[in-house]
C-alpha positions as protocol buffer text, in pm:
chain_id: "A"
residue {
  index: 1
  type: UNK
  ca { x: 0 y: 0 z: 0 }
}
residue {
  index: 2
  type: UNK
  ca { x: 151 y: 371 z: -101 }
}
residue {
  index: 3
  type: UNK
  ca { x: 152 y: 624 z: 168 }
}
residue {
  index: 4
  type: UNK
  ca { x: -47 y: 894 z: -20 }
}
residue {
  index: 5
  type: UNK
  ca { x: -400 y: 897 z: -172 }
}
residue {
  index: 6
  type: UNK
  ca { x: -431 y: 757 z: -451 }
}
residue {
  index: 7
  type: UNK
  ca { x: -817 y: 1023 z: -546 }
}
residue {
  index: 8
  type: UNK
  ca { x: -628 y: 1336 z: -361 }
}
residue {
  index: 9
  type: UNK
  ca { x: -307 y: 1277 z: -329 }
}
residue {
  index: 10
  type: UNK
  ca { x: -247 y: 1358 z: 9 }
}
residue {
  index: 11
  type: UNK
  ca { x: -4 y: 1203 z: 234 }
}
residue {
  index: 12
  type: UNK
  ca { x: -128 y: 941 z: 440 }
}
residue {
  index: 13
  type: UNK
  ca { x: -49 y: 968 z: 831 }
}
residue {
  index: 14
  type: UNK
  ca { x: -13 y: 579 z: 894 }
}
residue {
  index: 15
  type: UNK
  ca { x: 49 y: 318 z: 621 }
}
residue {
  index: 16
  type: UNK
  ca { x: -268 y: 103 z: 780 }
}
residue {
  index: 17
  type: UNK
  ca { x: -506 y: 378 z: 716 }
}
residue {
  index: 18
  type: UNK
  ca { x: -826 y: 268 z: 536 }
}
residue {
  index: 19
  type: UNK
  ca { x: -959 y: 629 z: 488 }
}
residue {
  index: 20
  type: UNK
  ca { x: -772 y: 928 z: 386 }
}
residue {
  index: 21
  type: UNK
  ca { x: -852 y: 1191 z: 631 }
}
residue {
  index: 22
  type: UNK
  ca { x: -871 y: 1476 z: 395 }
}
residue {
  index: 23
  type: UNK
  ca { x: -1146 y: 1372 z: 113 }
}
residue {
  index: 24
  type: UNK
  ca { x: -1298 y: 1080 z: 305 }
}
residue {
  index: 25
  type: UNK
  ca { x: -1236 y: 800 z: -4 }
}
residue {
  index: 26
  type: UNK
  ca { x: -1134 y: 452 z: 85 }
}
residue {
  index: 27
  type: UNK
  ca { x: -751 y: 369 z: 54 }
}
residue {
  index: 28
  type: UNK
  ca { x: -732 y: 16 z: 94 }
}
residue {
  index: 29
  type: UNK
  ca { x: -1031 y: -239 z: 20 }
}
residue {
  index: 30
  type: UNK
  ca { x: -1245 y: -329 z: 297 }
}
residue {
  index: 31
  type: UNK
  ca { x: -1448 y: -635 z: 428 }
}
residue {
  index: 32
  type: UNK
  ca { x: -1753 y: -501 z: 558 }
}
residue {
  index: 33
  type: UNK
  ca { x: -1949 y: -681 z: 299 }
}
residue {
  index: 34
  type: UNK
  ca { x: -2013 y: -1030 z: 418 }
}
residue {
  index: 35
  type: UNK
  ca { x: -2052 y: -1305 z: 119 }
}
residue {
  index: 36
  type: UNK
  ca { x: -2380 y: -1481 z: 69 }
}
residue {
  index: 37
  type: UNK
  ca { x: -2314 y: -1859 z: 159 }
}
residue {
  index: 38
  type: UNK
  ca { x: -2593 y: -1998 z: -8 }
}
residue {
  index: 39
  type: UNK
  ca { x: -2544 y: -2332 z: 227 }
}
residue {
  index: 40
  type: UNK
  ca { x: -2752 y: -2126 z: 470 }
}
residue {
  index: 41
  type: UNK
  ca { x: -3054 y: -2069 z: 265 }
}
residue {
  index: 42
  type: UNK
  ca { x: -3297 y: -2296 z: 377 }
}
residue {
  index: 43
  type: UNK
  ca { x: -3494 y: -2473 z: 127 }
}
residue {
  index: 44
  type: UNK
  ca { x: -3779 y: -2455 z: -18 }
}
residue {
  index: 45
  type: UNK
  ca { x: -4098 y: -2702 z: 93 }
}
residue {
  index: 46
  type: UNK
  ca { x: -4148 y: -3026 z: -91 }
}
residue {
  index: 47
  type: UNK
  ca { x: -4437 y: -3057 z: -264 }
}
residue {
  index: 48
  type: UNK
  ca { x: -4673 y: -3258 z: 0 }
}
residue {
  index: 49
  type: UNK
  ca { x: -4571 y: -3029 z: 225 }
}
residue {
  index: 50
  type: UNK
  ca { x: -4656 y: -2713 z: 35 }
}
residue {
  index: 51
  type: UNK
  ca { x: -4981 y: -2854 z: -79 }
}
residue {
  index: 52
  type: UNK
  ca { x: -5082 y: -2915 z: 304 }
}
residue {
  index: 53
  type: UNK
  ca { x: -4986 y: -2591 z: 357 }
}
residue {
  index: 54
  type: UNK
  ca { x: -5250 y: -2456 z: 108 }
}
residue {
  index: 55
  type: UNK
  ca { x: -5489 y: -2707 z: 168 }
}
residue {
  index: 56
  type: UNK
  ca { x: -5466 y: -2563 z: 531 }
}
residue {
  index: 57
  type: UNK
  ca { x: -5483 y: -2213 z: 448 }
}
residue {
  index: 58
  type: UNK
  ca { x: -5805 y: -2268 z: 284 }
}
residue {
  index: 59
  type: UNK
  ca { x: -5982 y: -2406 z: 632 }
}
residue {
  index: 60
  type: UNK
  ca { x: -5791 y: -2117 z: 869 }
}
residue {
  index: 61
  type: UNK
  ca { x: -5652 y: -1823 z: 669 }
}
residue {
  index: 62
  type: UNK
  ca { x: -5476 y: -1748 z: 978 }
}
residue {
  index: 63
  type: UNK
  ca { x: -5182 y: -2009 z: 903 }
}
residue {
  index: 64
  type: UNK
  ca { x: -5114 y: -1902 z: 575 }
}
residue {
  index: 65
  type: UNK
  ca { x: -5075 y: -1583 z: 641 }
}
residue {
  index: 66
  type: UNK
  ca { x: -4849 y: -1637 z: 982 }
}
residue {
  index: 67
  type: UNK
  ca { x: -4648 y: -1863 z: 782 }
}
residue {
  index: 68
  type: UNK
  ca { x: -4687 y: -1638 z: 508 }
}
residue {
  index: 69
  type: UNK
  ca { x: -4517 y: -1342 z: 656 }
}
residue {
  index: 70
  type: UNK
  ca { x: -4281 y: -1534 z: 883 }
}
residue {
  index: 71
  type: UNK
  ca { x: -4107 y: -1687 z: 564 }
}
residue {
  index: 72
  type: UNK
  ca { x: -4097 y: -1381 z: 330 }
}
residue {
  index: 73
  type: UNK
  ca { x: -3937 y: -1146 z: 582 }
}
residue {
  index: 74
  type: UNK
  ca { x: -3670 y: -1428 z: 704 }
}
residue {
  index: 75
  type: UNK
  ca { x: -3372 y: -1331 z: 529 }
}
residue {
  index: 76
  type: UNK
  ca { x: -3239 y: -1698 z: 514 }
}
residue {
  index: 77
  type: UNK
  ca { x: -3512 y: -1791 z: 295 }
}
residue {
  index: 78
  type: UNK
  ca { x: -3412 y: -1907 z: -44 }
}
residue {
  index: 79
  type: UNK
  ca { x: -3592 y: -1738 z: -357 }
}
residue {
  index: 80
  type: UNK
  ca { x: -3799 y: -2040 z: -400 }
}
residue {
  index: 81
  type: UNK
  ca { x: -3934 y: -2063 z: -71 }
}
residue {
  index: 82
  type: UNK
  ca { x: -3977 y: -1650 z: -56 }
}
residue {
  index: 83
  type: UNK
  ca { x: -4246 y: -1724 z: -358 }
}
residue {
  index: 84
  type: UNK
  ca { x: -4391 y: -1993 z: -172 }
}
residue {
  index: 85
  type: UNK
  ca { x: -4440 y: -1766 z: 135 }
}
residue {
  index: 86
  type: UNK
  ca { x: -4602 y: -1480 z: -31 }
}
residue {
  index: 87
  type: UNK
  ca { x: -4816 y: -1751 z: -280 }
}
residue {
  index: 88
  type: UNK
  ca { x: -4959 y: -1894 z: 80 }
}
residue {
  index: 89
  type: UNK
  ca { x: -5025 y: -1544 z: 220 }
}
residue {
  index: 90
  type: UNK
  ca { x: -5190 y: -1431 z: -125 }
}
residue {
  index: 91
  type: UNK
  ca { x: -5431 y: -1751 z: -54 }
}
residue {
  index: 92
  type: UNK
  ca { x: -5483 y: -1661 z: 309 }
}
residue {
  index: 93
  type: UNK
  ca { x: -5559 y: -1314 z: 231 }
}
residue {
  index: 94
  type: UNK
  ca { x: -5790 y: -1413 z: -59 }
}
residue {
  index: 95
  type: UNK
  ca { x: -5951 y: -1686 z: 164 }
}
residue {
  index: 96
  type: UNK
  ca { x: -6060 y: -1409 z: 425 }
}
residue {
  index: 97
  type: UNK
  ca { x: -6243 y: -1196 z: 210 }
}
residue {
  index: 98
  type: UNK
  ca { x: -6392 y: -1513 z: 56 }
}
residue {
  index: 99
  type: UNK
  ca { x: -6523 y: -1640 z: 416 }
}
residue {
  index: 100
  type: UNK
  ca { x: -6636 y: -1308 z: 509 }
}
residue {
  index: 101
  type: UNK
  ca { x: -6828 y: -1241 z: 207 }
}
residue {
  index: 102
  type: UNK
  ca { x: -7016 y: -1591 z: 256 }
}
residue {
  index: 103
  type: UNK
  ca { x: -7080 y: -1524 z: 645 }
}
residue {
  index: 104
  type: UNK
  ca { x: -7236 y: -1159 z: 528 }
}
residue {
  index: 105
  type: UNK
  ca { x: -7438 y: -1374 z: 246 }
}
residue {
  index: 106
  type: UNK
  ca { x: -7521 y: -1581 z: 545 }
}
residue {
  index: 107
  type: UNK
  ca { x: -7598 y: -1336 z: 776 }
}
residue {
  index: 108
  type: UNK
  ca { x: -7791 y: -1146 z: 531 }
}
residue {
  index: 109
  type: UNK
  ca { x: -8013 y: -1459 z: 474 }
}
residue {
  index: 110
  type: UNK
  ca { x: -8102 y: -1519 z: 783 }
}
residue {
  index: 111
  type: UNK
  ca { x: -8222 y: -1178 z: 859 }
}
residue {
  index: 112
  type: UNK
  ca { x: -8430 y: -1213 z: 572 }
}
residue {
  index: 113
  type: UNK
  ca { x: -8590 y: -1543 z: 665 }
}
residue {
  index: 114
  type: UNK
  ca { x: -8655 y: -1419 z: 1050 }
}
């Protein structure tokens, strides 16, 4: 590493400097930046288990959504598995307004025959 800046030229006041103290630009590379390691990434549900996942969802919305929003906001989620998330918490949220449009309906009914 050369003790002057190599953007302004300045001298550099220790030869481990990272920053140069008069225009604020990095001097030597740094490794704040941690690598993916895409070991991590948990993967995606098989397909029995996905499919009892949205055969679920359609009895209690509730679980799709929880799981839902629990798997697309984890951050060692793999891309696969972020899709699944958000394709179980599009049927929860779908299966709501489908269940509370049929308990209106069934509301409304009732009033009617009373």
């Amino acid at each position: 590493m050369s003790n002057f800046c190599p953007y302004c030229g300045s001298a550099l006041a220790n030869p481990n400097q990272v920053i140069c103290l008069k225009c604020g630009c990095a001097v030597a590379p740094t490794n704040r930046a941690r690598p993916i390691n895409y070991a991590d990434l948990q993967e995606p549900w098989n397909g029995g288990t996905f499919v009892l996942f949205i055969v679920l969802t359609l009895f209690v919305p509730l679980v799709g959504i929880i799981l839902g929003a629990i798997n697309l906001s984890s951050a060692k989620n793999s891309e696969k598995r972020r899709t699944q998330a958000l394709t179980l918490l599009i049927i929860g949220g779908v299966a709501v307004f489908i269940n509370t449009f049929f308990l209106f309906v069934f509301f409304l009914i009732l009033s009617q025959m009373a």
